[in-house]
C-alpha positions in Angstrom: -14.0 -13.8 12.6 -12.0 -11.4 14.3 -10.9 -8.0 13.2 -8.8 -4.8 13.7 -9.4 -1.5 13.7 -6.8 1.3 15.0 -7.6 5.1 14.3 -9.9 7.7 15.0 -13.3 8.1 13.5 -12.0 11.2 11.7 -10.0 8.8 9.9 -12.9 6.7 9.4 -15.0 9.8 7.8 -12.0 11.0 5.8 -11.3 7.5 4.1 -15.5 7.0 3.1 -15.5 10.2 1.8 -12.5 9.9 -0.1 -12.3 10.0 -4.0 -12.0 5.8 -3.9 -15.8 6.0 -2.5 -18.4 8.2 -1.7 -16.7 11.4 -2.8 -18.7 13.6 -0.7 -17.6 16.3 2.3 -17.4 14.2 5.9 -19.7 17.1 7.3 -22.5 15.5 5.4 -22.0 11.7 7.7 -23.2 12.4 11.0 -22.2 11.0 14.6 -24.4 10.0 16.9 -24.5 9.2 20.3 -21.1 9.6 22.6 -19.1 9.4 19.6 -17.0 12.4 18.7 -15.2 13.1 15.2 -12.5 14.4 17.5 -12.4 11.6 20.0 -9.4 9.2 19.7 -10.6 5.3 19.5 -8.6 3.1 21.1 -7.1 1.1 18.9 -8.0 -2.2 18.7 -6.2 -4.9 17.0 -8.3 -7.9 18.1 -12.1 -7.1 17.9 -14.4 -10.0 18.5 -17.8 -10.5 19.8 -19.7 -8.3 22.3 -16.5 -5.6 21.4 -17.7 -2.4 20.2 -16.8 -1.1 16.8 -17.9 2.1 14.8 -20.5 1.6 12.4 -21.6 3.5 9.3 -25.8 3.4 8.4 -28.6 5.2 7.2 -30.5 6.6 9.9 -34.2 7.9 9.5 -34.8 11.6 10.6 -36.5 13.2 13.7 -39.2 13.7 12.0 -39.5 17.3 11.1 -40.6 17.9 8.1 -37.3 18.9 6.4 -35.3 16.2 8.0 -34.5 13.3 5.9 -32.6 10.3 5.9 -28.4 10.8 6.5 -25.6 8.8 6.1 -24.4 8.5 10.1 -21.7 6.7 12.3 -22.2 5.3 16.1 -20.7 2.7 18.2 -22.5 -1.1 17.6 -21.6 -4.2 19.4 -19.9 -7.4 17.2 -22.1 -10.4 17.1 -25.6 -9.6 15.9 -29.0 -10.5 17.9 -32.1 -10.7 16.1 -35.2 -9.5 18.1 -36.6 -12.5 17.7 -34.1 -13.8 20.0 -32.9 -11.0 21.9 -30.8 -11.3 25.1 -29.2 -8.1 26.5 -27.1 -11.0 28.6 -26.4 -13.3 25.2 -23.8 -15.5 24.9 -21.4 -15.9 22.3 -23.0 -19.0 21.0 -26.6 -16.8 20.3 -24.5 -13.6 18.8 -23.7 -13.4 14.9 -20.6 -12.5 13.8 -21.1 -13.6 9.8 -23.6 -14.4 7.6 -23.5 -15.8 4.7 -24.3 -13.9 1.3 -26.4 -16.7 -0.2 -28.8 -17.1 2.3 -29.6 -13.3 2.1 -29.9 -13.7 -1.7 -31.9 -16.5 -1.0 -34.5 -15.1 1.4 -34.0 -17.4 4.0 -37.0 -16.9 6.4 -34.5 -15.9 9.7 -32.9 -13.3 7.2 -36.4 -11.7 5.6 -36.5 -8.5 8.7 -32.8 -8.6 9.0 -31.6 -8.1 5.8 -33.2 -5.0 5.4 -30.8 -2.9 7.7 -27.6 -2.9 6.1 -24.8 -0.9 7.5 -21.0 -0.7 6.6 -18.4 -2.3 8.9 -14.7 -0.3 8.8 -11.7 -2.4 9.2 -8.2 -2.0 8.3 -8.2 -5.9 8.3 -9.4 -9.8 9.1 -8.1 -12.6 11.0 -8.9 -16.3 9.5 -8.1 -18.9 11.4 -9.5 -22.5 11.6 -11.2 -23.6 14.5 -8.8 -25.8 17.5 -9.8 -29.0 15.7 -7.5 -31.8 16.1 -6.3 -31.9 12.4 -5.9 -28.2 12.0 -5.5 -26.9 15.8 -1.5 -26.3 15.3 -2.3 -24.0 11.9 -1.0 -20.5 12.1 -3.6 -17.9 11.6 -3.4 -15.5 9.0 -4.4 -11.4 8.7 -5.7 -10.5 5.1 -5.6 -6.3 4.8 -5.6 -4.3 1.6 -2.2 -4.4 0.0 -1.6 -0.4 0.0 -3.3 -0.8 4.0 -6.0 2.1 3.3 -9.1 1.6 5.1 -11.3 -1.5 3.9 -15.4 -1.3 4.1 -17.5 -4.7 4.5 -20.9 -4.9 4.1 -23.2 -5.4 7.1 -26.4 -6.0 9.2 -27.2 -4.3 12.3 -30.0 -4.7 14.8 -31.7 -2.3 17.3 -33.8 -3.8 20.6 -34.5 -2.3 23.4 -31.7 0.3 22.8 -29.2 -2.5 22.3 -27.6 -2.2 19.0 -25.4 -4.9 17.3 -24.1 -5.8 13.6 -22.5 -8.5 11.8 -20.6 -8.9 9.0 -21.7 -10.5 5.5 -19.1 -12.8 3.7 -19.3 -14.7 0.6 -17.2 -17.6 -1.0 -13.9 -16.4 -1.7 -11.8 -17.2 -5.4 -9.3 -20.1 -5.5 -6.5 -17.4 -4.9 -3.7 -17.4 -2.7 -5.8 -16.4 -0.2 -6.5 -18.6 2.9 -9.8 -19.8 3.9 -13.1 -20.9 2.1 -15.3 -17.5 2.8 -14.2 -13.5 2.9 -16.2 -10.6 3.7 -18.0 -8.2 1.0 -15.9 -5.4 0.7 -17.4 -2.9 -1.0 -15.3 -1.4 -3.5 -16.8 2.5 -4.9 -19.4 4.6 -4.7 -22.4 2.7 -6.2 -21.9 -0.9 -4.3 -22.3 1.6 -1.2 -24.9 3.4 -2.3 -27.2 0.5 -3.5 -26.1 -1.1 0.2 -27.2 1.7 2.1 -29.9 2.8 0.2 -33.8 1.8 0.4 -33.9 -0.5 -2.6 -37.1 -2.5 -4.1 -40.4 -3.3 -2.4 -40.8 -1.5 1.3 -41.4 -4.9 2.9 -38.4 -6.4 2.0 -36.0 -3.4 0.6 -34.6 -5.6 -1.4 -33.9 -6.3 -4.8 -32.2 -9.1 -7.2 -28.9 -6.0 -7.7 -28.4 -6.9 -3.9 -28.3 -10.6 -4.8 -25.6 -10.3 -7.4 -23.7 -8.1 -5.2 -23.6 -10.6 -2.3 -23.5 -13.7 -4.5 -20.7 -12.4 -7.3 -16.7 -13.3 -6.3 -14.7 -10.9 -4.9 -12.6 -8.1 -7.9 -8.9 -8.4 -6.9 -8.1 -5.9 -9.2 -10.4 -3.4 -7.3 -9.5 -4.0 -4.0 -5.8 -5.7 -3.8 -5.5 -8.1 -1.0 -2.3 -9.6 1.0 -1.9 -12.0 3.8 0.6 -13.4 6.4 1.4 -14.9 9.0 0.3 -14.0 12.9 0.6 -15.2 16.6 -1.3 -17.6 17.7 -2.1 -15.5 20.6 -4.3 -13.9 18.3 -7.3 -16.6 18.9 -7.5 -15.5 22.6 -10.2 -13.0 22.8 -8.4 -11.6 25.7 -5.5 -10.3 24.2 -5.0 -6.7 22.4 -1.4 -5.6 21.4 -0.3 -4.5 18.2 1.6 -7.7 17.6 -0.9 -9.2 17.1 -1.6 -8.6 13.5 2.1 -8.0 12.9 3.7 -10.9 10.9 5.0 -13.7 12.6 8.5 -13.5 10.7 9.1 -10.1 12.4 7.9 -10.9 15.4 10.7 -10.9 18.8 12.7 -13.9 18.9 12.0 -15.5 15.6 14.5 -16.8 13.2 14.5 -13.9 10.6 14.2 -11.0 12.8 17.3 -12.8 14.6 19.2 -12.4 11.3 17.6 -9.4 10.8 19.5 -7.9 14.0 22.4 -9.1 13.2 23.0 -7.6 9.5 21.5 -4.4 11.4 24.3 -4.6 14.0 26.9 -6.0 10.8 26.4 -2.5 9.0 26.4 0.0 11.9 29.9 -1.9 12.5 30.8 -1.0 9.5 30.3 2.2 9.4 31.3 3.1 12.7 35.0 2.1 11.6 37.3 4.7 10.5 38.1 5.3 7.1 41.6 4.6 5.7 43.7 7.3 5.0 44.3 8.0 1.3 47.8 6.9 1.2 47.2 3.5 2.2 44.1 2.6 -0.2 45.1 1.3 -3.6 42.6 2.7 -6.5 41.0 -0.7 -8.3 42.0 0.1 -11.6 46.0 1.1 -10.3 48.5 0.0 -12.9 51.0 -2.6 -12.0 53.8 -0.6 -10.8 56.4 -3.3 -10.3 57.9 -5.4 -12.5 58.0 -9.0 -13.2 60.3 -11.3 -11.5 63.6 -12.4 -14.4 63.2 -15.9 -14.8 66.9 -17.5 -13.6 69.8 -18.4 -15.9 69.9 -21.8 -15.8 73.6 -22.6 -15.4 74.7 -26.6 -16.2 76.2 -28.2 -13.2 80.0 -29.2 -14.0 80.5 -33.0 -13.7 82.1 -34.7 -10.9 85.0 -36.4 -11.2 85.8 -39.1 -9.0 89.0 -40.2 -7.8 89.7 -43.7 -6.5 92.6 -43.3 -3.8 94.2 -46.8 -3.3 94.6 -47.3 0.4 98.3 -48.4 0.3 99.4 -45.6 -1.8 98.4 -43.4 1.4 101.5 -42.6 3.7 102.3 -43.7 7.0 101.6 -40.6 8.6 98.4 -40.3 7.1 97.6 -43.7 8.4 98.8 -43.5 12.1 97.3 -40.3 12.6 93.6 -41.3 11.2 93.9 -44.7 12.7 94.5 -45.0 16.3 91.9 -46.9 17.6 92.9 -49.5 15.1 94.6 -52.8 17.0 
């Protein structure tokens, strides 16, 4: 799964703290390491695996006596790796991008340590696309985002090794919506569902409890967080690639159909309005009266009848005859 993320932490901060979620000042979520509240990210429109991404979690204190657990944000790398098989040089194949809600509820033995850091993963926005199998290889991949495109917060895992830290993101079965795909991530949706994720919850050992399993198990609340889709590039399944485009719709893209038609209604009005205006004297108001009148129907007048004489040819005179008749032998 791959996602985007353009913005600053500050925007990050200012979006968790907001009234939607935690409702809290940003001065009380820390950064850590080289990350700045200041410092522009560069945007990032296609982040995949070994990518870094910002990453909100509880971290424990320095240990002095007064310093507790805070809320704090640092730099993680996409695709988890457990300790158990840590690599600093994995490959894709060994990294975890997803894992599945259900087998977290269900205590799956691989999951037991793992599940027990849970951080939040900010996004503004997923890419689902099916995998370049013959059947489905020419499918256009979609972007799902909030539909007001605020900030959205999945729920995640994270992992620290040998000063290697990575995360990935939990999904669940999505609703037979609209939506494409089979599986979405958890986005968390207010204050509590953070809380409870973030928090130490149940037994030490497992800090976990059976609120957790509903919350990773139960189908995602439209209503709560709105969601949209469409269209994208196919470009965006190349890892390589980063340009805005890429989670632009596919419709609006350069040289497609609509944004061709699109151009030309553009250029159509600006035409238009670049014309001059005619002058006052030569526009007709709609509602103008009919100022003429209408045309007299003729007076039929009955045609007098033609009379027809019958001239008898030797009743004509001789002059009449020699002059009209020369080439006669």
């Amino acid at each position: 799964m791959h996602f985007a993320l353009p913005g600053t932490i500050a925007e990050i901060v200012e979006a968790l703290c907001s009234d939607r979620y935690l409702q809290i000042h940003p001065r009380n979520i820390r950064i850590c390491g080289d990350v700045s509240e200041e410092a522009e990210l560069k945007p990032r429109y296609n982040i995949s695996k070994k990518l870094d991404a910002p990453v909100i979690y509880m971290r424990e204190g320095d240990g002095g006596a007064s310093e507790k657990e805070h809320m704090a944000v640092a730099m993680m790398s996409y695709g988890l790796v457990p300790s158990w098989n840590f690599s600093v040089e994995s490959s894709d194949s060994n990294r975890i991008a997803t894992v599945v809600g259900n087998e977290l509820a269900n205590g799956a033995w691989s999951w037991k340590e793992l599940r027990r850091k849970r951080c939040l993963v900010p996004c503004h926005g997923y890419v689902y696309y099916f995998f370049p199998l013959k059947k489905e290889k020419n499918q256009v991949p979609s972007f799902i985002k909030r539909k007001d495109g605020d900030v959205l917060f999945m729920a995640g895992l994270y992992s620290v090794c040998k000063g290697t830290s990575t995360f990935a993101v939990v999904k669940r079965e999505a609703p037979e919506t609209t939506l494409p795909g089979t599986t979405q991530p958890i986005f968390l949706k207010s204050k509590d569902e953070i809380d409870c994720w973030l928090q130490d919850v149940g037994p030490e050992v497992t800090n976990w409890d059976d609120v957790l399993s509903e919350l990773v198990i139960e189908e995602h609340d439209d209503k709560a967080v709105p969601l949209t889709h469409y269209k994208v590039p196919n470009t965006v399944r190349d890892t390589t690639k980063e340009a805005p485009s890429l989670i632009q719709p596919v419709s609006e893209q350069r040289g497609s159909i609509k944004a061709f038609f699109a151009k030309q209604r553009q250029t159509q009005v600006s035409t238009q309005a670049a014309e001059p205006d005619p002058s006052p004297s030569q526009t007709l108001p709609l509602t103008a009266p009919r100022s003429y009148a209408s045309p007299s129907r003729r007076r039929r007048v009955p045609s007098k009848p033609v009379v027809v004489t019958q001239i008898n040819r030797r009743s004509i005179s001789p002059e009449y005859v020699s002059s009209g008749s020369d080439n006669e032998s």
